[in-house]
Backbone as ProteinMPNN parsed JSONL, in Angstrom:
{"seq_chain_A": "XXXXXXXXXXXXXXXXXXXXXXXXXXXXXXXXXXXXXXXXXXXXXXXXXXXXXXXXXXXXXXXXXXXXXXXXXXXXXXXXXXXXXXXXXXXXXXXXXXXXXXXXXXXXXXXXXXXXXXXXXXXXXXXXXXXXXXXXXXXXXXXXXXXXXXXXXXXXXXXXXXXXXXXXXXXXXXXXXXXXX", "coords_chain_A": {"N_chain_A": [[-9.279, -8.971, 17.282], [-8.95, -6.534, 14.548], [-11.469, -5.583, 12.425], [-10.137, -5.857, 8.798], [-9.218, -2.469, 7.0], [-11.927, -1.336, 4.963], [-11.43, 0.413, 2.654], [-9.248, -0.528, 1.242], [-6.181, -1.197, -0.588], [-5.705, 1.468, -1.923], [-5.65, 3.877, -0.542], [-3.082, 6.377, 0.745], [-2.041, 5.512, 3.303], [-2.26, 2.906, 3.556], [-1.049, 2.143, 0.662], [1.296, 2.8, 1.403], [1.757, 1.066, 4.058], [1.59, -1.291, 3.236], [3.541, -1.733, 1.274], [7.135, -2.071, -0.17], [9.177, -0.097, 0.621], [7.755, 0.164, 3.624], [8.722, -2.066, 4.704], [11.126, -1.919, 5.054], [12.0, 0.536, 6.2], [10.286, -0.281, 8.938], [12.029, -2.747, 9.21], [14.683, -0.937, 9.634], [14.02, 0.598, 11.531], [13.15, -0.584, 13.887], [15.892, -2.873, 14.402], [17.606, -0.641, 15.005], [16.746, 0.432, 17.429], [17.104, -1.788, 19.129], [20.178, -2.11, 18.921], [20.53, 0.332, 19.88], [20.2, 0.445, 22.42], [21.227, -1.864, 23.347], [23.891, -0.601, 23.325], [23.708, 1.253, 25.054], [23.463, 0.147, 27.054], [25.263, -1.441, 27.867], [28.338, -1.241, 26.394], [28.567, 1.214, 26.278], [27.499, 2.686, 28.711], [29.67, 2.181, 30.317], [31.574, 3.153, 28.923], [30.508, 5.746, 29.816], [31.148, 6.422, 31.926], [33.683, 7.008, 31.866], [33.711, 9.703, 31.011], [34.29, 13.105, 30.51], [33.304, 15.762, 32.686], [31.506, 18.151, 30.859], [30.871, 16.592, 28.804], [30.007, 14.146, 29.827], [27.525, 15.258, 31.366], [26.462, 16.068, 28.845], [26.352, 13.765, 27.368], [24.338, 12.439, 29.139], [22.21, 13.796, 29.368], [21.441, 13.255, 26.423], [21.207, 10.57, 25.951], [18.764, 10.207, 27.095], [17.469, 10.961, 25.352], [17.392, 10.202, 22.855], [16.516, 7.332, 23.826], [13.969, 8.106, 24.114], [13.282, 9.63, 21.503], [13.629, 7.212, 19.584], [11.707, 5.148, 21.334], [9.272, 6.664, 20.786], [9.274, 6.568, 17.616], [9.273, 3.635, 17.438], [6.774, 2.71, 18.364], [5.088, 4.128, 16.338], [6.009, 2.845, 13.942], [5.062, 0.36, 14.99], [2.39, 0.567, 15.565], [1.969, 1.586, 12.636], [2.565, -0.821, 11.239], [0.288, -2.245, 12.809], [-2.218, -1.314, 11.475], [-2.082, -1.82, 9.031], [-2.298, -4.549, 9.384], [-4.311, -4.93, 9.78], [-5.495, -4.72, 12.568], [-5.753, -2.443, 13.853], [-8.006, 0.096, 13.723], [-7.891, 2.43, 10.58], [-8.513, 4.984, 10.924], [-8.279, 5.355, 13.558], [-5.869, 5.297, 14.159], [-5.261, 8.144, 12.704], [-5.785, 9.574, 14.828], [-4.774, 12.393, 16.676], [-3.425, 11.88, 19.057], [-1.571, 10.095, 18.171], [-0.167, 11.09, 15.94], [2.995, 11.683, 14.921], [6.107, 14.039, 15.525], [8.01, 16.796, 14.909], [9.133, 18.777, 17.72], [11.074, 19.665, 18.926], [14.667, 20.84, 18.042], [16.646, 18.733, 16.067], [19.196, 16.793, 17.727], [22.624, 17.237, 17.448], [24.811, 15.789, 15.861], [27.562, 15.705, 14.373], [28.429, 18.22, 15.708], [29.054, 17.813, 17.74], [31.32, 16.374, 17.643], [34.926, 15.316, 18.733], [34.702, 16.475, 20.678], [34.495, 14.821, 23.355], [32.815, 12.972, 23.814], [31.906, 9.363, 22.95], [32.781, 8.128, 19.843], [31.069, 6.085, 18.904], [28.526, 6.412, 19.97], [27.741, 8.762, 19.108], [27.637, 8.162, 16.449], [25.223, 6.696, 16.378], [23.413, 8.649, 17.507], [23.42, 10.405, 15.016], [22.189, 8.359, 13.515], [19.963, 7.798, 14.573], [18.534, 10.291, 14.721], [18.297, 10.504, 11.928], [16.65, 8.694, 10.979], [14.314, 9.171, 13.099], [14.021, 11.964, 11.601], [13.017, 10.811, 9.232], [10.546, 9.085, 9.749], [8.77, 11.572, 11.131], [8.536, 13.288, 8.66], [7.347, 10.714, 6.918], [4.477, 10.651, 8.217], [3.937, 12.924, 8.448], [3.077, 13.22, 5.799], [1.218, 11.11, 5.065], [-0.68, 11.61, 6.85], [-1.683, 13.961, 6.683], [-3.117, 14.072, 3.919], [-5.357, 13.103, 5.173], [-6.314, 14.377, 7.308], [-5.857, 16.762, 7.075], [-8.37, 19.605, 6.315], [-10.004, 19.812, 2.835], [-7.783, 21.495, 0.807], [-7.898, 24.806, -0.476], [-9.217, 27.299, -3.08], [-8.624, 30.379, -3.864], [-9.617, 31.771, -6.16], [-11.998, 30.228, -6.821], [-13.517, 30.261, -4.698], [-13.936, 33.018, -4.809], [-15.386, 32.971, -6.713], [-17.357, 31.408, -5.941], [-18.736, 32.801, -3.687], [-19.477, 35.444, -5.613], [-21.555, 33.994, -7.437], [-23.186, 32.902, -5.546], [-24.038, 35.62, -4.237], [-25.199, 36.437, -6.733], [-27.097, 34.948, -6.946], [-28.881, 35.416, -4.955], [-30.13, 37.731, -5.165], [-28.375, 40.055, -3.931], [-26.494, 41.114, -5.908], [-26.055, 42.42, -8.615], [-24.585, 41.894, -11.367], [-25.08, 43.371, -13.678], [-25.959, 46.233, -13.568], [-24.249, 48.235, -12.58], [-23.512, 48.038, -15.862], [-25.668, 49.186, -16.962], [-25.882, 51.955, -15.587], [-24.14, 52.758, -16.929], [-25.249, 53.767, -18.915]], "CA_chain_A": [[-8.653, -8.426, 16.099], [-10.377, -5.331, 14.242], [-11.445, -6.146, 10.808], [-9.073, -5.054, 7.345], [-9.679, -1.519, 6.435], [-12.771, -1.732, 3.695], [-11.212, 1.354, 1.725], [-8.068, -1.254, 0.715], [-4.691, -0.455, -0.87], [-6.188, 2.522, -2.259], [-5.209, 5.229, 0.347], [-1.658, 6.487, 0.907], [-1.558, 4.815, 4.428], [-2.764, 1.481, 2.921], [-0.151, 1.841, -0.138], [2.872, 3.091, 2.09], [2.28, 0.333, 4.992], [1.835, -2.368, 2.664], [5.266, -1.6, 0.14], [8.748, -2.419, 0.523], [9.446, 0.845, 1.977], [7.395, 0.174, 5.043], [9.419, -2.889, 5.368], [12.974, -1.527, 4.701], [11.913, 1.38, 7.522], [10.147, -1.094, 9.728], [12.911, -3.378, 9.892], [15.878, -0.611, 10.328], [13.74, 1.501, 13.041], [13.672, -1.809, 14.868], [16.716, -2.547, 14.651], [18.42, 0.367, 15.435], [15.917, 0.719, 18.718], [17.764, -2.834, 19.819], [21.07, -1.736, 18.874], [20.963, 1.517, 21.035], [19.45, -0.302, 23.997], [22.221, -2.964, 23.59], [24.998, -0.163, 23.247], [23.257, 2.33, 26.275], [23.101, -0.683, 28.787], [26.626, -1.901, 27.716], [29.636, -0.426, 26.64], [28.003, 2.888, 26.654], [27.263, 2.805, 30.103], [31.415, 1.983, 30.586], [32.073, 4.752, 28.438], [30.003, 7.316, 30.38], [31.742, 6.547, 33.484], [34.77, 8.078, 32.116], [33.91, 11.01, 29.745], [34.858, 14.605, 31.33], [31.985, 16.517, 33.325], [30.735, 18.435, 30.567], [31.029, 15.275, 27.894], [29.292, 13.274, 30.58], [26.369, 15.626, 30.882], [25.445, 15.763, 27.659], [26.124, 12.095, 27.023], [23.035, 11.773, 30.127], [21.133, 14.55, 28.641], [21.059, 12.631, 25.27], [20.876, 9.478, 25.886], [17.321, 10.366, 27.643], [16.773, 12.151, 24.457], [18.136, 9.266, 21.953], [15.88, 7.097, 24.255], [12.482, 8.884, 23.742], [12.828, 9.015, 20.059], [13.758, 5.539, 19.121], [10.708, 4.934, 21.685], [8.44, 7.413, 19.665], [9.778, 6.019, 16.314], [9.027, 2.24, 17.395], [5.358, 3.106, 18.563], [5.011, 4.702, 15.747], [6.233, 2.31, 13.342], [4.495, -0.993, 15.112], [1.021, 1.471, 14.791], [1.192, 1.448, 11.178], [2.016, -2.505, 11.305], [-1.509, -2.273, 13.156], [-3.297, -0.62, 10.419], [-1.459, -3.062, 8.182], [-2.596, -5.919, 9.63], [-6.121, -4.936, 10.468], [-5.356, -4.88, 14.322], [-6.124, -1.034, 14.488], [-8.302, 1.025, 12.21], [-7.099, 3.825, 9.602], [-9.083, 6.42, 11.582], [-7.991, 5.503, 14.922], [-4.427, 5.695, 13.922], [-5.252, 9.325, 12.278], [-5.85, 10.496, 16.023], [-3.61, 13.406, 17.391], [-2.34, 11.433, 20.046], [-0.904, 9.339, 17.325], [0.681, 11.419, 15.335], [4.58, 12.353, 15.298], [6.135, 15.717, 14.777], [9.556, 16.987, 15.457], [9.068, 19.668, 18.073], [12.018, 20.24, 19.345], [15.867, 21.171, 17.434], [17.387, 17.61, 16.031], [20.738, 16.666, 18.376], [23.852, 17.579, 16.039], [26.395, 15.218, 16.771], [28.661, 16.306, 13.932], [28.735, 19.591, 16.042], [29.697, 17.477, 19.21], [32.37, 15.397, 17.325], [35.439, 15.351, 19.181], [34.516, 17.336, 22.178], [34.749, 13.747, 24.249], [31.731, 11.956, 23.228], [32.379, 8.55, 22.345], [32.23, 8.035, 18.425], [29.664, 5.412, 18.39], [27.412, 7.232, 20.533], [27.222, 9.829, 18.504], [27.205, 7.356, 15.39], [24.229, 6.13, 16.988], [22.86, 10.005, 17.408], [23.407, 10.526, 13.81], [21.153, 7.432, 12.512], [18.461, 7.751, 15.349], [17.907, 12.02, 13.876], [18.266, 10.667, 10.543], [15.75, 7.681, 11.041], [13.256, 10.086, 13.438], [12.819, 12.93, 10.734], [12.113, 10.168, 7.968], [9.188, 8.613, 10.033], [7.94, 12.196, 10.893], [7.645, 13.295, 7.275], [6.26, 9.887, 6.347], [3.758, 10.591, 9.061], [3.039, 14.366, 7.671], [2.803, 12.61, 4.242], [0.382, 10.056, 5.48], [-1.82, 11.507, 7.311], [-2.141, 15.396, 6.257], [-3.982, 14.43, 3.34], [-6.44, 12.501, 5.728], [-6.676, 15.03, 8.798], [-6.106, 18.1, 6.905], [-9.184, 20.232, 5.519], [-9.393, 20.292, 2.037], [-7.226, 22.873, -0.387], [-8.836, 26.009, -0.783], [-8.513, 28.156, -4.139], [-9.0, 31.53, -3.624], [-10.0, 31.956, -7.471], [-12.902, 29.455, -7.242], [-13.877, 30.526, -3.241], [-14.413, 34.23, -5.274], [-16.222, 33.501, -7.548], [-18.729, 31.0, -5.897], [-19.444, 34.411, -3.159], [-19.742, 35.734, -6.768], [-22.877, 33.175, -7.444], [-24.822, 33.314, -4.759], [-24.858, 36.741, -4.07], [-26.21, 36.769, -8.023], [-28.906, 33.946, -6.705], [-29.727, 36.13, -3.724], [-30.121, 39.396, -5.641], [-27.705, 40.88, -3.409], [-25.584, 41.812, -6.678], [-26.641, 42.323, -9.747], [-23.978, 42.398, -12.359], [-25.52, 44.266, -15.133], [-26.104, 46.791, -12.626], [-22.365, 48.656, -13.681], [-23.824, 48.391, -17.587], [-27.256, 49.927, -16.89], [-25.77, 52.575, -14.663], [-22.946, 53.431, -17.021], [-25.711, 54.613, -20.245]], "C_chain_A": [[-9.69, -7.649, 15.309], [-10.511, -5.872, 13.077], [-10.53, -5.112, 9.524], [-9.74, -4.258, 7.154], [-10.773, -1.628, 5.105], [-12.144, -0.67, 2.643], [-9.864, 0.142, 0.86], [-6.765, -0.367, 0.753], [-4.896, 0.892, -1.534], [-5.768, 3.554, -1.364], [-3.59, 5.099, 0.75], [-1.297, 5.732, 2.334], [-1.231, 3.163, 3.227], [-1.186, 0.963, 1.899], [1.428, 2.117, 0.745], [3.168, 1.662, 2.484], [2.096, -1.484, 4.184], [2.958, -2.824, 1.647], [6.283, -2.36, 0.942], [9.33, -1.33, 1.256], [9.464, 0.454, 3.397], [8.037, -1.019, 5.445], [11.073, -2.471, 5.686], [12.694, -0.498, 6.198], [11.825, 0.893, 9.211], [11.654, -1.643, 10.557], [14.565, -2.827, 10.211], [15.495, -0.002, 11.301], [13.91, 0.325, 14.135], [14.469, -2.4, 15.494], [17.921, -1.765, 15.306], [17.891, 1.042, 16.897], [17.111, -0.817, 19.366], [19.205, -2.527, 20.16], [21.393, -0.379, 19.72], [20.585, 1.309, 22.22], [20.375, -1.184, 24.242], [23.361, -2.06, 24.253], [24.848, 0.631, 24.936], [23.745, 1.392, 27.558], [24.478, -1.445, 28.87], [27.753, -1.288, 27.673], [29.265, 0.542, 26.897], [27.913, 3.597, 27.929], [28.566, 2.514, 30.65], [31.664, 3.322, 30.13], [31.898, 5.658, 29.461], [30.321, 7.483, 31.596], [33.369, 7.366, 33.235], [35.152, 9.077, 31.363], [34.099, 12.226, 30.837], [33.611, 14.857, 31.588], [30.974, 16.921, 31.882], [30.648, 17.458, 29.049], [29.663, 14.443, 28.216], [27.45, 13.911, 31.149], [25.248, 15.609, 29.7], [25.296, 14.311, 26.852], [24.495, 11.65, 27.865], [21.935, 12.267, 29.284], [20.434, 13.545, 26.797], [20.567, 11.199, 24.665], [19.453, 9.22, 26.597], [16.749, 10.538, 26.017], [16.772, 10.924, 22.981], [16.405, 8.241, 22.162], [13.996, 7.327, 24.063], [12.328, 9.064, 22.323], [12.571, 7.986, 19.347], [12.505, 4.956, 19.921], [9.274, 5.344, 20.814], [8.079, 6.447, 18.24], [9.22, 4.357, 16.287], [7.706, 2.172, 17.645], [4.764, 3.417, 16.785], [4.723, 3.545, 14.475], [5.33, 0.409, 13.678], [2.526, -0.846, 14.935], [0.851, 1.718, 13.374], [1.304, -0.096, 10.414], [0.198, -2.843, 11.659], [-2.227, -2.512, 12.011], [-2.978, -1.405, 9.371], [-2.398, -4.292, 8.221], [-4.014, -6.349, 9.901], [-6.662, -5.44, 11.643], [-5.924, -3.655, 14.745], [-7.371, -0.025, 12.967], [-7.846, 2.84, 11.775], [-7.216, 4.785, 10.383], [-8.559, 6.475, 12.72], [-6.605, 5.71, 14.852], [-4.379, 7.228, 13.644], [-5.378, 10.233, 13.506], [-4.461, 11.356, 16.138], [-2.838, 12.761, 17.887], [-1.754, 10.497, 19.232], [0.342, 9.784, 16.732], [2.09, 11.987, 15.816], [5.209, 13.285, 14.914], [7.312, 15.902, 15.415], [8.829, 18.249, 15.988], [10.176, 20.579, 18.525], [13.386, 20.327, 18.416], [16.146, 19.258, 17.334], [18.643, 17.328, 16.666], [21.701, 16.584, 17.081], [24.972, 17.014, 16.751], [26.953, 14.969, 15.809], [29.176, 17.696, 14.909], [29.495, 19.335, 17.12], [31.023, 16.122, 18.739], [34.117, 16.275, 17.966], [35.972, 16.309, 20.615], [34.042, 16.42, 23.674], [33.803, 13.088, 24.614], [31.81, 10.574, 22.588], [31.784, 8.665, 20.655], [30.714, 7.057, 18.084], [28.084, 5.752, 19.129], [26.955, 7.985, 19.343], [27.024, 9.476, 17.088], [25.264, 7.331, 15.614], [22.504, 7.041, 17.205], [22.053, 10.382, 16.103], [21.968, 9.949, 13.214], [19.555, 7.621, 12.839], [17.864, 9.204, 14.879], [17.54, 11.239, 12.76], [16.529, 9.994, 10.379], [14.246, 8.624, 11.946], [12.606, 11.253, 12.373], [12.468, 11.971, 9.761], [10.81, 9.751, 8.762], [8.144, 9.935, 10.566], [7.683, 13.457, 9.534], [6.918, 11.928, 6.73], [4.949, 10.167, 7.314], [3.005, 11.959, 8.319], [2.73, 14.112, 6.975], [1.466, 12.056, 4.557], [-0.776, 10.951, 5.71], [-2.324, 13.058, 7.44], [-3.206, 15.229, 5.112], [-5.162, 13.885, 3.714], [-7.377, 13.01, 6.676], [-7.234, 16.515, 8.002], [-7.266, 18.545, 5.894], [-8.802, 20.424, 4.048], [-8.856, 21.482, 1.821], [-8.522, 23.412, -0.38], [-8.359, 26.908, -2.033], [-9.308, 29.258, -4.011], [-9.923, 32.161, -4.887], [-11.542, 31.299, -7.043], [-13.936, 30.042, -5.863], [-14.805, 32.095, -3.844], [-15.621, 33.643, -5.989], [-18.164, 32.123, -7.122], [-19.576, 32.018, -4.661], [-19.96, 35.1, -3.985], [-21.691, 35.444, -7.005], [-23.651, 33.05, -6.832], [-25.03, 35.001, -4.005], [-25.35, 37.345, -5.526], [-27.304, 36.382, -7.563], [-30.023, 34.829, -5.413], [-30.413, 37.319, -4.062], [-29.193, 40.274, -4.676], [-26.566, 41.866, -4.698], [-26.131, 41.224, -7.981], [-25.153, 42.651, -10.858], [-23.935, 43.513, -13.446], [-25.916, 45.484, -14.238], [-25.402, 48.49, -12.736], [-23.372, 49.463, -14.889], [-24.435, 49.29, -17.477], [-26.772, 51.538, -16.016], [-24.556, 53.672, -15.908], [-23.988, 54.093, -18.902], [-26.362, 55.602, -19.906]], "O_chain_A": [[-10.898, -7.885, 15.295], [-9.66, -6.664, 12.672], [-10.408, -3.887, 9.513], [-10.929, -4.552, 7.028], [-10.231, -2.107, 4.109], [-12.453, -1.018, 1.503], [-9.819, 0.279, -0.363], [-6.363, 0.547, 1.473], [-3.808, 1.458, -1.643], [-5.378, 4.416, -2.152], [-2.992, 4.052, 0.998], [-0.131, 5.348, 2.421], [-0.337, 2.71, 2.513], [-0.46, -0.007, 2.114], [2.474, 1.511, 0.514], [4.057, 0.968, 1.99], [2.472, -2.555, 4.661], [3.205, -3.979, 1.3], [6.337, -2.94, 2.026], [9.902, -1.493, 2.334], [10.414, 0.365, 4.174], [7.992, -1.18, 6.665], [11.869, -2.859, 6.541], [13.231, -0.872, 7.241], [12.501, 1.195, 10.194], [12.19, -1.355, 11.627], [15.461, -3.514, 10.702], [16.335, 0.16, 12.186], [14.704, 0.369, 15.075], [14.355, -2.656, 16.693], [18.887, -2.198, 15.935], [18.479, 1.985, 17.426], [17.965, -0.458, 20.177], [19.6, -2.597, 21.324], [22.525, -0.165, 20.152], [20.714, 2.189, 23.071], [20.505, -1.445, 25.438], [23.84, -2.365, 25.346], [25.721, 0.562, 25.801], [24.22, 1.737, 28.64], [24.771, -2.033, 29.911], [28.259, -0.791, 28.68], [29.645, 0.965, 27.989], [28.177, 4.777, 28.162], [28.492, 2.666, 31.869], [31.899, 4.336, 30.786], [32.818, 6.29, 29.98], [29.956, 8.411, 32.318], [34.01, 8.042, 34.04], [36.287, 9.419, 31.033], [33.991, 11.986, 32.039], [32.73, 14.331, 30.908], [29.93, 16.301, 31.675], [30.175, 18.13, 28.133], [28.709, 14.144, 27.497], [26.457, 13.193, 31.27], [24.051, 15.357, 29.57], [24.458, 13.913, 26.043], [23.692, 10.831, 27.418], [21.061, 11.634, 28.692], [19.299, 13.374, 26.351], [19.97, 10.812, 23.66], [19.033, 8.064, 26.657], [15.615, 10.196, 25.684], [15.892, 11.1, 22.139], [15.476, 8.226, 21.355], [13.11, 6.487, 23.906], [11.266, 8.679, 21.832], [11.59, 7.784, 18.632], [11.992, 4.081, 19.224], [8.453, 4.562, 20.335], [7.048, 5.851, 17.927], [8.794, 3.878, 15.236], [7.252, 1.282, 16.926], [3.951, 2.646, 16.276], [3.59, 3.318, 14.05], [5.11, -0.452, 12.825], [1.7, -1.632, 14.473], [-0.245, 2.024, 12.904], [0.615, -0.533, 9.492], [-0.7, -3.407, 11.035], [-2.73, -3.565, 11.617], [-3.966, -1.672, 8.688], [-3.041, -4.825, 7.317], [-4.614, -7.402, 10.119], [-7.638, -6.151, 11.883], [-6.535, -3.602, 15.813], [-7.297, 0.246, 11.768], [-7.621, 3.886, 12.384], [-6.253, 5.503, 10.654], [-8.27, 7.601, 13.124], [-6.18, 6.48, 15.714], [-3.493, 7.801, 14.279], [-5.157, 11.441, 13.408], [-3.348, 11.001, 15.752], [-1.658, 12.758, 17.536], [-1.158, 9.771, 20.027], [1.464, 9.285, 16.822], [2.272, 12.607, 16.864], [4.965, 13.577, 13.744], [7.637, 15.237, 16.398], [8.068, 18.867, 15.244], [10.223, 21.809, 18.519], [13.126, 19.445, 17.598], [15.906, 18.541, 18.305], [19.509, 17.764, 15.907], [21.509, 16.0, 16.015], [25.712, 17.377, 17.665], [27.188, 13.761, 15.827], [30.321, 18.118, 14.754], [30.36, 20.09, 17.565], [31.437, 15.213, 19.459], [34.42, 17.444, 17.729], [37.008, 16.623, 21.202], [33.509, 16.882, 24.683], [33.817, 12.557, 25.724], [31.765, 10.701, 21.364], [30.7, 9.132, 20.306], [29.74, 7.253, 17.357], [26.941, 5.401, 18.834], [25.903, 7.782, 18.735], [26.355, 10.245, 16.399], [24.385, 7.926, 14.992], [21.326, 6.685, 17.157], [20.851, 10.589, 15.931], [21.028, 10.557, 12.701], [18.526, 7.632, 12.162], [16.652, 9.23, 14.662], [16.33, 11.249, 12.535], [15.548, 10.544, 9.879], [13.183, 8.67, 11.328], [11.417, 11.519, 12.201], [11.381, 12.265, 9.265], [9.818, 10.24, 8.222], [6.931, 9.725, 10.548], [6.796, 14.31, 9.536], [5.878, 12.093, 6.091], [4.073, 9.514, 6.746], [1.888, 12.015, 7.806], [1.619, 14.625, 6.847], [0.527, 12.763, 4.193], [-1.709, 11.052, 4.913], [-3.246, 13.356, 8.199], [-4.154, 16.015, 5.121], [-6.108, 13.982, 2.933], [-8.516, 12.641, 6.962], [-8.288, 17.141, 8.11], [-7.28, 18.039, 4.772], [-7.741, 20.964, 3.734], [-9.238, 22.482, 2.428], [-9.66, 22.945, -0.321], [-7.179, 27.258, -2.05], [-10.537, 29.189, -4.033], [-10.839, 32.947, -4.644], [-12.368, 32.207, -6.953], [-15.126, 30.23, -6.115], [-15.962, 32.341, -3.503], [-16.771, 33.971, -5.697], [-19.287, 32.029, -7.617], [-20.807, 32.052, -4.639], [-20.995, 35.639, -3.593], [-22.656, 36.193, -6.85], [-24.828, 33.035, -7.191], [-26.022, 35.386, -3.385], [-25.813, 38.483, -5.603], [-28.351, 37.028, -7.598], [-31.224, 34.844, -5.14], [-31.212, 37.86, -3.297], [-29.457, 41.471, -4.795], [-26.022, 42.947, -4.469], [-26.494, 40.094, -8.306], [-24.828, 43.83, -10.994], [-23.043, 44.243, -13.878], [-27.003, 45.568, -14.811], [-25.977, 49.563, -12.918], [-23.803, 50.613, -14.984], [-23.972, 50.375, -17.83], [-27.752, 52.279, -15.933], [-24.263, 54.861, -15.782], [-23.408, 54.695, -19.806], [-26.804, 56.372, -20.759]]}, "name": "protein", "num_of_chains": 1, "seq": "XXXXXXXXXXXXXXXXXXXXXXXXXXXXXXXXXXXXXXXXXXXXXXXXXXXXXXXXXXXXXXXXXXXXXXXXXXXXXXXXXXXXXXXXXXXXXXXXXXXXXXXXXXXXXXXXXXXXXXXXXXXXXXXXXXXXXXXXXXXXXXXXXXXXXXXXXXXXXXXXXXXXXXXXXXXXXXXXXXXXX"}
């Protein structure tokens, strides 16, 4: 077991994965990973034996796709238990291969409602999008202000090029004045 982060509750990981949030998220991504693994390997798998060809395609196609998020999403979510628990550390969680990101279009199953999709499938669709983009904005939240280079202000960036090409003599201000009597 790794030792508790020394920075504490002090950093936005720290304060997220220790709230009630991270429990309320926790325990519906969890959930709702059991519940579509129950429904896929059960009725679902009845269902999809008698939806129409092109029903029954995209029922396969999605339920791969359903599958791989709620996988994602539970990784995801038992990795910031880690960092919680002081099983994993902050930094090693902040890796790339960590992080989660919607790359591809969210499945729209209002768009596929009644085009012979069972309803609770596509219930099921619904929650698992809804529940995938919340854990990858909490994830952009998290861990952009940890990965990403600070802010840059273009104002302040000027004017310290400003300052040292005064310190260098490369530019002389008064230069202008003296030039303009």
């Amino acid at each position: 077991m790794a030792e508790r982060d020394p920075v504490g509750p002090s950093g936005p990981t720290e304060a997220f994965t220790g709230g009630k949030l991270f429990d309320t998220v926790f325990t519906r991504g969890m959930a709702l990973v059991e519940e579509t693994a129950s429904y896929l390997d059960g009725p679902g798998r009845d269902q999809a034996k008698t939806l129409p060809r092109e029903a029954s395609l995209i029922y396969s196609a999605w339920s791969m796709e359903l599958t791989t998020r709620l996988m994602q999403a539970a990784s995801w979510l038992v990795m910031q238990k880690a960092v919680r628990d002081g099983e994993m550390r902050r930094e090693d969680a902040n890796s790339y291969k960590y992080r989660i990101r919607r790359d591809d279009p969210p499945l729209d199953a209002v768009a596929q409602q009644g085009k012979g999709l069972p309803p609770r499938f596509l219930e099921l669709v619904g929650r698992t999008e809804a529940l995938y983009e919340q854990i990858c904005r909490l994830d952009a939240a998290l861990y952009r202000a940890t990965s990403a280079a600070p802010a840059t202000n273009a104002v302040s960036d000027q004017i310290a090029q400003l300052q040292k090409a005064a310190e260098t003599g490369a530019f002389d201000p008064l230069m202008v004045w003296r030039r303009s009597k």
